[in-house]
PyMOL Python script that loads the backbone (N, CA, C, O; Angstrom):
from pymol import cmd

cmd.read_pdbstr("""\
ATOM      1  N   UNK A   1       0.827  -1.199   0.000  1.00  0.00           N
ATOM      2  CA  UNK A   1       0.000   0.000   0.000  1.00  0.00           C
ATOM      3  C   UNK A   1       0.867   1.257   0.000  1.00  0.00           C
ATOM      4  O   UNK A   1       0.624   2.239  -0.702  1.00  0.00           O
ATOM      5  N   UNK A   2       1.726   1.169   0.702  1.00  0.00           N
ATOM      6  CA  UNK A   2       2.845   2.374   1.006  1.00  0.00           C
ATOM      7  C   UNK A   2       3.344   2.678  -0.426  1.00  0.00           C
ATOM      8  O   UNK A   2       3.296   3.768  -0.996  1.00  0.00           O
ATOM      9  N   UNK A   3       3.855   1.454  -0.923  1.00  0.00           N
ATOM     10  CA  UNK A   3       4.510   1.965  -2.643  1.00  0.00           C
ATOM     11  C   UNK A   3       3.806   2.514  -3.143  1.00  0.00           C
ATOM     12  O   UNK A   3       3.973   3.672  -3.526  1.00  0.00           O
ATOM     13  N   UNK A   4       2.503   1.643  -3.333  1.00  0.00           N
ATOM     14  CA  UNK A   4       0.955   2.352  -4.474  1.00  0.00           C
ATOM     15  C   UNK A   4       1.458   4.052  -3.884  1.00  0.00           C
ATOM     16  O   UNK A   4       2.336   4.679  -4.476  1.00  0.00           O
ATOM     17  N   UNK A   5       0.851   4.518  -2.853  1.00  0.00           N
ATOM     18  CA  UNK A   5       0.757   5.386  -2.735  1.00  0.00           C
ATOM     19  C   UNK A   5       1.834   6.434  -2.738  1.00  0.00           C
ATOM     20  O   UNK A   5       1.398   7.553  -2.468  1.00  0.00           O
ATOM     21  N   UNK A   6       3.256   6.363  -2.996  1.00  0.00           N
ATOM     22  CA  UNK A   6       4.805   6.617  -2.944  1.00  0.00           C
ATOM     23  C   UNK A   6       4.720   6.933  -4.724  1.00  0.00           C
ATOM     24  O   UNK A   6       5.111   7.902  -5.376  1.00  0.00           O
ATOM     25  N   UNK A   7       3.842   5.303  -5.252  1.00  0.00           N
ATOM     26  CA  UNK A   7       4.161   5.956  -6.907  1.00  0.00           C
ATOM     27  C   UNK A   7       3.306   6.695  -7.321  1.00  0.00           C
ATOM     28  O   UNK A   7       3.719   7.377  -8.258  1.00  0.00           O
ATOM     29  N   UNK A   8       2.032   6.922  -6.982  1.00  0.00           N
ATOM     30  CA  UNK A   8       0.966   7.795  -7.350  1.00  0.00           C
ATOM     31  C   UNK A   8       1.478   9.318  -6.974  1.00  0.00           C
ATOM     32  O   UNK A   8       1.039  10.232  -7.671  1.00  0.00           O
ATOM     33  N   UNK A   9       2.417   9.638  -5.868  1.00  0.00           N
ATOM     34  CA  UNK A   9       2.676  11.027  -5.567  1.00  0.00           C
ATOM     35  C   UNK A   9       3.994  10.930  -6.448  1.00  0.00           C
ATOM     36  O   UNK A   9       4.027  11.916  -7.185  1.00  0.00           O
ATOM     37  N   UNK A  10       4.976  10.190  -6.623  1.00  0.00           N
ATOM     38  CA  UNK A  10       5.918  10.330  -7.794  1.00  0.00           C
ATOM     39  C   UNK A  10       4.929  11.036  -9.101  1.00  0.00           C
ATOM     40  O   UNK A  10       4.841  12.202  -9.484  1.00  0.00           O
ATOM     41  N   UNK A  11       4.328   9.914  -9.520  1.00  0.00           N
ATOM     42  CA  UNK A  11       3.452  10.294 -10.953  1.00  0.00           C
ATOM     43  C   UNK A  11       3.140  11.775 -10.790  1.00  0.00           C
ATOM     44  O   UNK A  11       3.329  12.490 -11.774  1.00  0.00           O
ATOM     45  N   UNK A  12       2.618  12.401  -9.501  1.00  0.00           N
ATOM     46  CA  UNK A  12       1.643  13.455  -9.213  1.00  0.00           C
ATOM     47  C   UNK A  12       2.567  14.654  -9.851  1.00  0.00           C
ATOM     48  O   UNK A  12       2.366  15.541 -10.682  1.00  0.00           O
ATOM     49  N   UNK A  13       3.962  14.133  -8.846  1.00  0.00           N
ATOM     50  CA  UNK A  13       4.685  15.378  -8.916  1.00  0.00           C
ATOM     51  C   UNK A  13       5.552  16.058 -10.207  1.00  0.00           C
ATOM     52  O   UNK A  13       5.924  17.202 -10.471  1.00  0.00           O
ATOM     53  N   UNK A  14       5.695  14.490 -10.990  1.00  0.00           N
ATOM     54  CA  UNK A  14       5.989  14.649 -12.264  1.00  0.00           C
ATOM     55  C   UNK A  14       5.426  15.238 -13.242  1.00  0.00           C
ATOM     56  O   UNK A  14       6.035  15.893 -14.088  1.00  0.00           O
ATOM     57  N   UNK A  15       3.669  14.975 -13.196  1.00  0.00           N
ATOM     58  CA  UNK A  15       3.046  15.903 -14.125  1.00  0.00           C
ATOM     59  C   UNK A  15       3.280  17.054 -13.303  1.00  0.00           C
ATOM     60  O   UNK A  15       4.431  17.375 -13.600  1.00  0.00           O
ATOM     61  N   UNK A  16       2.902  17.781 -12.529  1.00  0.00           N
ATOM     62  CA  UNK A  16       2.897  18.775 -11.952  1.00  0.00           C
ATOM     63  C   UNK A  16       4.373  19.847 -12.718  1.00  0.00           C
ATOM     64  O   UNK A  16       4.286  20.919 -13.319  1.00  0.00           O
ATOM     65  N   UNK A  17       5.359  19.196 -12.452  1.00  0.00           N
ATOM     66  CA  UNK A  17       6.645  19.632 -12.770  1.00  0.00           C
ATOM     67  C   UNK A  17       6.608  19.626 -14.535  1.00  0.00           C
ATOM     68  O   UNK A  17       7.291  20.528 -15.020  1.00  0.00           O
ATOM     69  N   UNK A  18       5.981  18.829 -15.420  1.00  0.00           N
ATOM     70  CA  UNK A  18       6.184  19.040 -16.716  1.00  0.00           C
ATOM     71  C   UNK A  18       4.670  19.892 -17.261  1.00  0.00           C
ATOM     72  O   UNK A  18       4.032  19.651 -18.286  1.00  0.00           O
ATOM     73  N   UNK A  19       4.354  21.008 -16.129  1.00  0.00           N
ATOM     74  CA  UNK A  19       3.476  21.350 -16.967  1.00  0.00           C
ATOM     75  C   UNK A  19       3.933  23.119 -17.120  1.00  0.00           C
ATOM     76  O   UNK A  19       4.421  23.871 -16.277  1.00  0.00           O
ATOM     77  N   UNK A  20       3.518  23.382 -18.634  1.00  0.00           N
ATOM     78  CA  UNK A  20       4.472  24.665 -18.742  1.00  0.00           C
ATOM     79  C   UNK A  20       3.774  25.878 -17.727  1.00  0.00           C
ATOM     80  O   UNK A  20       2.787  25.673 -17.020  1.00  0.00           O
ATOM     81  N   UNK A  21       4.407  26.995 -17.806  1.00  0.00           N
ATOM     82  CA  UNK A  21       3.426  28.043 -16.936  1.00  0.00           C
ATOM     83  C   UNK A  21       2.377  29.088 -17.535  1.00  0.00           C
ATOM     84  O   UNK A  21       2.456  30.016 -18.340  1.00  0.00           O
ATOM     85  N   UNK A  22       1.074  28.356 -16.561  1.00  0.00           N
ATOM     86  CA  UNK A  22       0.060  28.909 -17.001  1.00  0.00           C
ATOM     87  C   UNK A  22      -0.537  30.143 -16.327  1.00  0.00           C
ATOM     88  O   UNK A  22      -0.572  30.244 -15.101  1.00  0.00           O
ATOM     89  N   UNK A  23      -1.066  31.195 -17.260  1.00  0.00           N
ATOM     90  CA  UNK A  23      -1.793  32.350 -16.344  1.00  0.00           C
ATOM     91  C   UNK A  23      -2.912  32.225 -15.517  1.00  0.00           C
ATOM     92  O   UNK A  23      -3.690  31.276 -15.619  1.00  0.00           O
ATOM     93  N   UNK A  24      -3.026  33.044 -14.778  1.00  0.00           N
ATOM     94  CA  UNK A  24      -4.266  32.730 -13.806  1.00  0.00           C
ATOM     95  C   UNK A  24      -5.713  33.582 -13.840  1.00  0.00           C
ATOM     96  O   UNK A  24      -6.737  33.744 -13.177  1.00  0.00           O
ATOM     97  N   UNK A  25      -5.063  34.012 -15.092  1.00  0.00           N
ATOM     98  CA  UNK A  25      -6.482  34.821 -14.932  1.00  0.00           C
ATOM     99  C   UNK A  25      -6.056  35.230 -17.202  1.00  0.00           C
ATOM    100  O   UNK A  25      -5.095  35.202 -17.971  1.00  0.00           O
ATOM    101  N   UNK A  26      -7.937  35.622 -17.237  1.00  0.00           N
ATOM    102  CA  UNK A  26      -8.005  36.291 -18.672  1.00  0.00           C
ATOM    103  C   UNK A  26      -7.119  37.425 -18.785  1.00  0.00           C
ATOM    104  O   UNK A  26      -6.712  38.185 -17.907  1.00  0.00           O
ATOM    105  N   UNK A  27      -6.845  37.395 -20.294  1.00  0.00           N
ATOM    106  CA  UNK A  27      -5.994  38.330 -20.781  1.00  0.00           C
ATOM    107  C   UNK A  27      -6.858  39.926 -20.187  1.00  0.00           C
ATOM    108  O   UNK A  27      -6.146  40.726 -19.580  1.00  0.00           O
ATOM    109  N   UNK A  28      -7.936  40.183 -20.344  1.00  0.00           N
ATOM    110  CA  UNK A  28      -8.877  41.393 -20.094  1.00  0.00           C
ATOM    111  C   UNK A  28      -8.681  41.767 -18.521  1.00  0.00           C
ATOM    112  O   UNK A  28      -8.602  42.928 -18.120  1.00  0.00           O
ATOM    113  N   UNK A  29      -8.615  40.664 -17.726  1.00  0.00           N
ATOM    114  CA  UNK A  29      -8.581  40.712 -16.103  1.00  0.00           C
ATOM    115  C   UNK A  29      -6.836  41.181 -15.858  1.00  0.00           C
ATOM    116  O   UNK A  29      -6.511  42.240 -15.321  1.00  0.00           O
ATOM    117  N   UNK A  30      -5.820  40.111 -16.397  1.00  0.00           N
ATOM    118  CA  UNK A  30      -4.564  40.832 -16.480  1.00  0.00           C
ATOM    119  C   UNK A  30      -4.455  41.921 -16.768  1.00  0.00           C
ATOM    120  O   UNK A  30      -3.835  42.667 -16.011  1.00  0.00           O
ATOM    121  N   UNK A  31      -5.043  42.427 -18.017  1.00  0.00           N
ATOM    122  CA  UNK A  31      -4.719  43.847 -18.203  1.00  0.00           C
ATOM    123  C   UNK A  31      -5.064  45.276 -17.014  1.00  0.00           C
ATOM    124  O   UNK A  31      -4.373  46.233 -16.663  1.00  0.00           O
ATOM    125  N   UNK A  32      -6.466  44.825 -16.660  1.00  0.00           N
ATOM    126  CA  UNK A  32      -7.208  45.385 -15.743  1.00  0.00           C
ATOM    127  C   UNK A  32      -6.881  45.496 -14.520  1.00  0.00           C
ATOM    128  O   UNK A  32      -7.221  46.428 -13.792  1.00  0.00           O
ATOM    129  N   UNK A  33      -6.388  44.816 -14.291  1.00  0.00           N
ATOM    130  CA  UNK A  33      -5.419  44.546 -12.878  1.00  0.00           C
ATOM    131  C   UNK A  33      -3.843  44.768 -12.518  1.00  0.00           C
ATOM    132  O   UNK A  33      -3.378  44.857 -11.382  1.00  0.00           O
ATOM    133  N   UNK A  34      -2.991  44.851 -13.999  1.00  0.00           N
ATOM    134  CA  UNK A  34      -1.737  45.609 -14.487  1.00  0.00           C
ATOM    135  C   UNK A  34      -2.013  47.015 -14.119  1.00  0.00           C
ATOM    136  O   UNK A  34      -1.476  47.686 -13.237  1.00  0.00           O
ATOM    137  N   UNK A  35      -2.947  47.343 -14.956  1.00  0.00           N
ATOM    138  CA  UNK A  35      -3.242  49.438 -15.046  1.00  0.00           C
ATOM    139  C   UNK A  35      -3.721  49.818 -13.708  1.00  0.00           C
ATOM    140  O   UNK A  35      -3.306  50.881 -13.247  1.00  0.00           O
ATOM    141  N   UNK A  36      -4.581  49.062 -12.982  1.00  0.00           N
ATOM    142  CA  UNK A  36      -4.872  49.449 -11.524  1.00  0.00           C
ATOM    143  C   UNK A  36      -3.838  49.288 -10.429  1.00  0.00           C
ATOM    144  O   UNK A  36      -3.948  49.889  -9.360  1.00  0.00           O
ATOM    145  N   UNK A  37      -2.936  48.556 -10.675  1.00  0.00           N
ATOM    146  CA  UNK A  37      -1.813  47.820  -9.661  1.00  0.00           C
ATOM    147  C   UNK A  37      -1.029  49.506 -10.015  1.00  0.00           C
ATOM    148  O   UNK A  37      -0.822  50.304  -9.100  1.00  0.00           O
ATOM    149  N   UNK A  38      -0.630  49.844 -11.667  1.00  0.00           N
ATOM    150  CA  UNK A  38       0.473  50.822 -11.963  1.00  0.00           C
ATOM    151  C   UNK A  38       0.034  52.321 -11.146  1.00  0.00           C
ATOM    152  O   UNK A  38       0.767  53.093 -10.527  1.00  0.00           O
ATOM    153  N   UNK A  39      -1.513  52.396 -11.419  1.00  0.00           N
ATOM    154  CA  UNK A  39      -1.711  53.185 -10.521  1.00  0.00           C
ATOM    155  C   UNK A  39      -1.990  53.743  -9.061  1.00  0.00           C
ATOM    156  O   UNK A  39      -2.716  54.629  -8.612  1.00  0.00           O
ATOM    157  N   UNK A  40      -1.164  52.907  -8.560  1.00  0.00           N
ATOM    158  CA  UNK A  40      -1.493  52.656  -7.091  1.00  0.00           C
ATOM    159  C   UNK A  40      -2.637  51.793  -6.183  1.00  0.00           C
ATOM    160  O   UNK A  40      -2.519  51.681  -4.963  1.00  0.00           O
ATOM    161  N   UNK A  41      -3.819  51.166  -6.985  1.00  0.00           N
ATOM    162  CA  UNK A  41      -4.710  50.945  -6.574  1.00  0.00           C
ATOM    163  C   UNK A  41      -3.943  49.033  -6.233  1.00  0.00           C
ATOM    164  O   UNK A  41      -2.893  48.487  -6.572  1.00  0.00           O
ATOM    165  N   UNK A  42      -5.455  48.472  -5.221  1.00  0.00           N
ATOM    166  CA  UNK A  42      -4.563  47.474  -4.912  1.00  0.00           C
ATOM    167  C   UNK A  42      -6.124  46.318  -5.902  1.00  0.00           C
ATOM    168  O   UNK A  42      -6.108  45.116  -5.636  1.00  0.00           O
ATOM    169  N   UNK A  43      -6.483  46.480  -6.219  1.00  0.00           N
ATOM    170  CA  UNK A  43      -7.520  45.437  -7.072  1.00  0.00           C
ATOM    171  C   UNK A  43      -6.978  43.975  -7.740  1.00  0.00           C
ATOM    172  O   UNK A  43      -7.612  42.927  -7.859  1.00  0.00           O
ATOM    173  N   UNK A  44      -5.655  44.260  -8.112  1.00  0.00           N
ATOM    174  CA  UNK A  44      -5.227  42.925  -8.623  1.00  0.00           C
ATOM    175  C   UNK A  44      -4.647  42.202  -7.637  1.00  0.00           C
ATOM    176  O   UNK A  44      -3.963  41.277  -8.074  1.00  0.00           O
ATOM    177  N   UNK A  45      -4.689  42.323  -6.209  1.00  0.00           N
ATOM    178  CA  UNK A  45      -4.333  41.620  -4.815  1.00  0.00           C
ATOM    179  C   UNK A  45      -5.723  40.785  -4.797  1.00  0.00           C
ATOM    180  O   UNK A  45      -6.005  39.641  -5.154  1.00  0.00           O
ATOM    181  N   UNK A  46      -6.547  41.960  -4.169  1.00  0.00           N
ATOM    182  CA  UNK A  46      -7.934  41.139  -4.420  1.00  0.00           C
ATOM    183  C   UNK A  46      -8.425  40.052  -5.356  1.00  0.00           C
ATOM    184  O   UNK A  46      -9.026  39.038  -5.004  1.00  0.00           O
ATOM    185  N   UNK A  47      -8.070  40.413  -6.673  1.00  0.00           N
ATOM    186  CA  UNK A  47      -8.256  39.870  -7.596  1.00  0.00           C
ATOM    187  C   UNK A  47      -7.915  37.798  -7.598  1.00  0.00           C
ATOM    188  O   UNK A  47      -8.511  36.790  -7.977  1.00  0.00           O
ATOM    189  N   UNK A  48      -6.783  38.103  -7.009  1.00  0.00           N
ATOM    190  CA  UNK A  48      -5.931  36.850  -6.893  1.00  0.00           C
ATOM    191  C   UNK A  48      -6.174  36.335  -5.961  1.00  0.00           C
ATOM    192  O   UNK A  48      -5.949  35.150  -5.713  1.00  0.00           O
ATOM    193  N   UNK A  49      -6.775  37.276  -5.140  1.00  0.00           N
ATOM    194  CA  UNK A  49      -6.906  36.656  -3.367  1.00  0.00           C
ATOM    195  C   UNK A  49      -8.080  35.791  -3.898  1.00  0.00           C
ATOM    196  O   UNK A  49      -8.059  34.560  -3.936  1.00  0.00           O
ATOM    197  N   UNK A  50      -9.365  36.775  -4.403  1.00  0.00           N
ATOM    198  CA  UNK A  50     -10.486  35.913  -5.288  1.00  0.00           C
ATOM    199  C   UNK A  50     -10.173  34.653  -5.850  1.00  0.00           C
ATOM    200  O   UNK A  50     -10.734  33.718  -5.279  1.00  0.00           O
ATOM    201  N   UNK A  51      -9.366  34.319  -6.901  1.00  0.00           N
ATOM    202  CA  UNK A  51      -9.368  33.448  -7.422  1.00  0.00           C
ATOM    203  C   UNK A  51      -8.624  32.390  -6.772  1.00  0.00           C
ATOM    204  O   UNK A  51      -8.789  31.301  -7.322  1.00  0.00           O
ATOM    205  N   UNK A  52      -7.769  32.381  -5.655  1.00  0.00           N
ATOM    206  CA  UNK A  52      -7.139  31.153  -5.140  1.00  0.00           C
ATOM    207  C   UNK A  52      -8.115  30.887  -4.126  1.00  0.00           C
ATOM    208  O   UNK A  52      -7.816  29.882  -3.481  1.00  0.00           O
ATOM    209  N   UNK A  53      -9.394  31.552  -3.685  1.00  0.00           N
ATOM    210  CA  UNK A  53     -10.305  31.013  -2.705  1.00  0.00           C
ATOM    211  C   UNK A  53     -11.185  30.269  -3.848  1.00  0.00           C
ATOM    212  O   UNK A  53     -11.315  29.068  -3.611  1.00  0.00           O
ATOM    213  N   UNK A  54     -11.695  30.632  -4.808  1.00  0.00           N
ATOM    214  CA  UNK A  54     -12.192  29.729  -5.399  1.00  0.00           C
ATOM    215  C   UNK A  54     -11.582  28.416  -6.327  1.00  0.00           C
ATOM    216  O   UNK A  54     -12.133  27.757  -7.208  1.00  0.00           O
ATOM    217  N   UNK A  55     -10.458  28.343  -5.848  1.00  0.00           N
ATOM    218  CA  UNK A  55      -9.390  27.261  -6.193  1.00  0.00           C
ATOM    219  C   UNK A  55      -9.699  26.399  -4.982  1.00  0.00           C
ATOM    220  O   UNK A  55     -10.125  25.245  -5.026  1.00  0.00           O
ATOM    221  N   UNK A  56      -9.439  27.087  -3.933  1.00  0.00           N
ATOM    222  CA  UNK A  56      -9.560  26.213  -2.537  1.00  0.00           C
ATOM    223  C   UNK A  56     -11.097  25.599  -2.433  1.00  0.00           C
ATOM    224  O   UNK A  56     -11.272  24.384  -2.330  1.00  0.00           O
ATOM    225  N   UNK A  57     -11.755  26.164  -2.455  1.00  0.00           N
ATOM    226  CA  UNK A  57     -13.019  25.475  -2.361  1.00  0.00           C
ATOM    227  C   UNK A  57     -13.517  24.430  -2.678  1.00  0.00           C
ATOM    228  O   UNK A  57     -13.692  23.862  -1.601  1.00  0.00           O
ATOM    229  N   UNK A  58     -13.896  23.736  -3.521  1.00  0.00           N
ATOM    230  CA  UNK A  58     -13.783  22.243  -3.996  1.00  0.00           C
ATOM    231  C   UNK A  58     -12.690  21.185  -2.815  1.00  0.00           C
ATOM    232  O   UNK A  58     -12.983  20.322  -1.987  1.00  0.00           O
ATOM    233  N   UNK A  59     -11.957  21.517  -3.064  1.00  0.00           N
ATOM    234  CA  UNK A  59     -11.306  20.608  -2.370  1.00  0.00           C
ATOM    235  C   UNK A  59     -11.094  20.873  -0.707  1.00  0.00           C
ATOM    236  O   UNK A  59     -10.274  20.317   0.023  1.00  0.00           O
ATOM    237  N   UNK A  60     -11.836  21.634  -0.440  1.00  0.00           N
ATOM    238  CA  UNK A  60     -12.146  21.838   1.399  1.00  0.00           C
ATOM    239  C   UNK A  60     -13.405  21.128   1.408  1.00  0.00           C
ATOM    240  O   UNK A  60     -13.508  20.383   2.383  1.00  0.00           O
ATOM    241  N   UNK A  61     -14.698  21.131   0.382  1.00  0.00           N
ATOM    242  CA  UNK A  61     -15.611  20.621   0.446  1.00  0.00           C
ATOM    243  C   UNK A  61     -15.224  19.316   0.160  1.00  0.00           C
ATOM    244  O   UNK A  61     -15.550  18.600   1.107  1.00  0.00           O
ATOM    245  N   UNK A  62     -14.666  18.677  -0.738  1.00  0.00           N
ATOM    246  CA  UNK A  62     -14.373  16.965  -0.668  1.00  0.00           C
ATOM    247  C   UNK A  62     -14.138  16.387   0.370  1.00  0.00           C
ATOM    248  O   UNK A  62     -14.766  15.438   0.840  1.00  0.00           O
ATOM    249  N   UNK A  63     -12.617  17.264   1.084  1.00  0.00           N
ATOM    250  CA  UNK A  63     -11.701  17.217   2.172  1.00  0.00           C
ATOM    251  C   UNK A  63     -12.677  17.127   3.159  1.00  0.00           C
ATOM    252  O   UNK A  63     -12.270  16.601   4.195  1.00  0.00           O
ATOM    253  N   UNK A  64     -14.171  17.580   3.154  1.00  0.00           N
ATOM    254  CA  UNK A  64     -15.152  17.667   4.448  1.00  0.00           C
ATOM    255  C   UNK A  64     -15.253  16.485   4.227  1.00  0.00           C
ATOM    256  O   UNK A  64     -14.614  15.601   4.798  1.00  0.00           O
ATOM    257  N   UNK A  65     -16.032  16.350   3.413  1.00  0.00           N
ATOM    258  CA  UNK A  65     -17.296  15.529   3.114  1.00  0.00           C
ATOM    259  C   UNK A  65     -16.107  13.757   3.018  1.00  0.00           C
ATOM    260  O   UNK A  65     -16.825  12.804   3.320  1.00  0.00           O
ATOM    261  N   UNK A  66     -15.103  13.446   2.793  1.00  0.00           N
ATOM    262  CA  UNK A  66     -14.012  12.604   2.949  1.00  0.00           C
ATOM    263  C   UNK A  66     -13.931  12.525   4.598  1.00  0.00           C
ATOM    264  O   UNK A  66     -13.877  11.496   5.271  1.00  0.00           O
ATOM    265  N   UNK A  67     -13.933  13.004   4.761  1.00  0.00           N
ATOM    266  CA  UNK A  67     -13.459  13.420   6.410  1.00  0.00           C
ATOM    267  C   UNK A  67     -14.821  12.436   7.169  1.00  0.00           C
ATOM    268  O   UNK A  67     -14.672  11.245   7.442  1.00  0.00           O
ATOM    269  N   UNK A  68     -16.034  13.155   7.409  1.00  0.00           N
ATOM    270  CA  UNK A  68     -17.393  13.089   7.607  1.00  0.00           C
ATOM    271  C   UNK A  68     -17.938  11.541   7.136  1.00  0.00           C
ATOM    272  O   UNK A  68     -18.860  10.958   7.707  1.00  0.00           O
ATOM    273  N   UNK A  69     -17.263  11.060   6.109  1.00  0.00           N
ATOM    274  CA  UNK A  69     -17.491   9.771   5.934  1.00  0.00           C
ATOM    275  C   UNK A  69     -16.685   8.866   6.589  1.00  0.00           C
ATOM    276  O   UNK A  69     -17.135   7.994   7.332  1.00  0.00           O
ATOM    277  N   UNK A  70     -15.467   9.036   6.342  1.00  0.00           N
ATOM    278  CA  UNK A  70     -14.445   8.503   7.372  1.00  0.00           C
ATOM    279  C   UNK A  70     -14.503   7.987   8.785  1.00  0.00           C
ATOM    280  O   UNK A  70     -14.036   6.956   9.270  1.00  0.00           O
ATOM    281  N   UNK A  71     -15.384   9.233   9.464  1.00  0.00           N
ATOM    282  CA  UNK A  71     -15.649   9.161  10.502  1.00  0.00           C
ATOM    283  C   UNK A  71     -17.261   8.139  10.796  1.00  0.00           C
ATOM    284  O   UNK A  71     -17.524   7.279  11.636  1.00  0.00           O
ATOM    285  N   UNK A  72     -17.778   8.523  10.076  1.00  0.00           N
ATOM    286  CA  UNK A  72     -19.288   7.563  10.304  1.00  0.00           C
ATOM    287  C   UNK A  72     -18.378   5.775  10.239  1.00  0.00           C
ATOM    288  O   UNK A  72     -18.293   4.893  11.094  1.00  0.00           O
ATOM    289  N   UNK A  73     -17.845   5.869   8.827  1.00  0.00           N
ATOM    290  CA  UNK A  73     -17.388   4.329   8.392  1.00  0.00           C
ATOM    291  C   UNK A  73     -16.618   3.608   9.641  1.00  0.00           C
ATOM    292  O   UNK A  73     -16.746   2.401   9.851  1.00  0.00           O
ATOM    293  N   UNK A  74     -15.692   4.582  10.565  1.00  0.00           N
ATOM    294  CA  UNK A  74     -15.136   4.012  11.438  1.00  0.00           C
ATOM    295  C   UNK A  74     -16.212   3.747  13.146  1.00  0.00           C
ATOM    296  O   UNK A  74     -15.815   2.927  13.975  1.00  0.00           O
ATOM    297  N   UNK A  75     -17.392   4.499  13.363  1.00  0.00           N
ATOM    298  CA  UNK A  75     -18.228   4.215  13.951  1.00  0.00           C
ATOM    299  C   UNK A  75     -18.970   2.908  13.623  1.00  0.00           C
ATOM    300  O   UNK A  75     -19.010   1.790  14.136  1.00  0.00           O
ATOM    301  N   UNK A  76     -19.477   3.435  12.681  1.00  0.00           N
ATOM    302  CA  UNK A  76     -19.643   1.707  11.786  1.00  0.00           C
ATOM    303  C   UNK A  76     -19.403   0.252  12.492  1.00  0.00           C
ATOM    304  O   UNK A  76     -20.071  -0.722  12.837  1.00  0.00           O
ATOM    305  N   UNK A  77     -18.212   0.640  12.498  1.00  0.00           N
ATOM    306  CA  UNK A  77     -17.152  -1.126  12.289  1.00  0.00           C
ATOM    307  C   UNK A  77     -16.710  -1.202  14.211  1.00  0.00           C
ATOM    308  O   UNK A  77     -16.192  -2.056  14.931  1.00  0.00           O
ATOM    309  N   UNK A  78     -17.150  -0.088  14.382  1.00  0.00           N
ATOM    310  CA  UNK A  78     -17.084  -0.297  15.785  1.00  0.00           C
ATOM    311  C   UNK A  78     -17.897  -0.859  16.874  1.00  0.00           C
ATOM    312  O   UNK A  78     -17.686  -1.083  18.066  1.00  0.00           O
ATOM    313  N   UNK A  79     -19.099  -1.044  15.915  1.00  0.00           N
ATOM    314  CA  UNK A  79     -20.542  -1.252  16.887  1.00  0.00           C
ATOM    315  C   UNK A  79     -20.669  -3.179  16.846  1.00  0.00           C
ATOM    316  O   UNK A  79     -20.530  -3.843  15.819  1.00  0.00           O
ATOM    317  N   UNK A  80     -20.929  -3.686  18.091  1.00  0.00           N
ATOM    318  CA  UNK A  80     -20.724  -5.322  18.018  1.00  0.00           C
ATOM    319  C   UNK A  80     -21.817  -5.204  17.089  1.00  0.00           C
ATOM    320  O   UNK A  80     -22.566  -4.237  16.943  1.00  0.00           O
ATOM    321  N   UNK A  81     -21.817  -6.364  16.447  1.00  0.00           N
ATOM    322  CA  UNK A  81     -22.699  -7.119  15.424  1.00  0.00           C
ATOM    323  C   UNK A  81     -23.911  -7.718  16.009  1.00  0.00           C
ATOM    324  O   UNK A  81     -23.793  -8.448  16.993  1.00  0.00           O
ATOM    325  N   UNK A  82     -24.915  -7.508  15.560  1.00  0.00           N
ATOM    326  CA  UNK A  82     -25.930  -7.948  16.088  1.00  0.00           C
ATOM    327  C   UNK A  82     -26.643  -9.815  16.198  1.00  0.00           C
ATOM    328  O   UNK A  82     -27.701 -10.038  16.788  1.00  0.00           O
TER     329      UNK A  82
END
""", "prot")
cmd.dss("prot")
cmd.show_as("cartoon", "prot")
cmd.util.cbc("prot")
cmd.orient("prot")
């Protein structure tokens, strides 16, 4: 089990590492957030702050809901058999 899971984070990290670099936002939002940043304003902080919370999300909700099952399944197997 230890390997499985040793080669699956090898594999992980390998794609991860061969993938070229991508932007994080539309060309229109970059721009928009370049000219506001040049002028002192702070919108393209926000901007990013925005988009890595909706990066996080999905996977806090799995991470629950993984969790929440976990925990029932091990109540479960705990109760004598009838």
């Amino acid at each position: 089990m230890k390997k499985l899971v040793a080669r699956i984070a090898l594999v992980f990290l390998v794609a991860i590492m061969a993938l070229p670099t991508v932007e994080a936002q539309c060309p229109m939002c970059k721009m928009g957030a370049e000219s506001n940043l040049k002028n002192g304003g702070t919108a393209g902080n926000g901007l990013n702050t925005g988009i890595l919370y909706m990066l996080a999300m999905p996977y806090l909700l799995v991470a629950t809901i993984g969790f929440v099952w976990y925990k029932n399944r091990k109540k479960e197997s705990e109760l004598p058999d009838a």
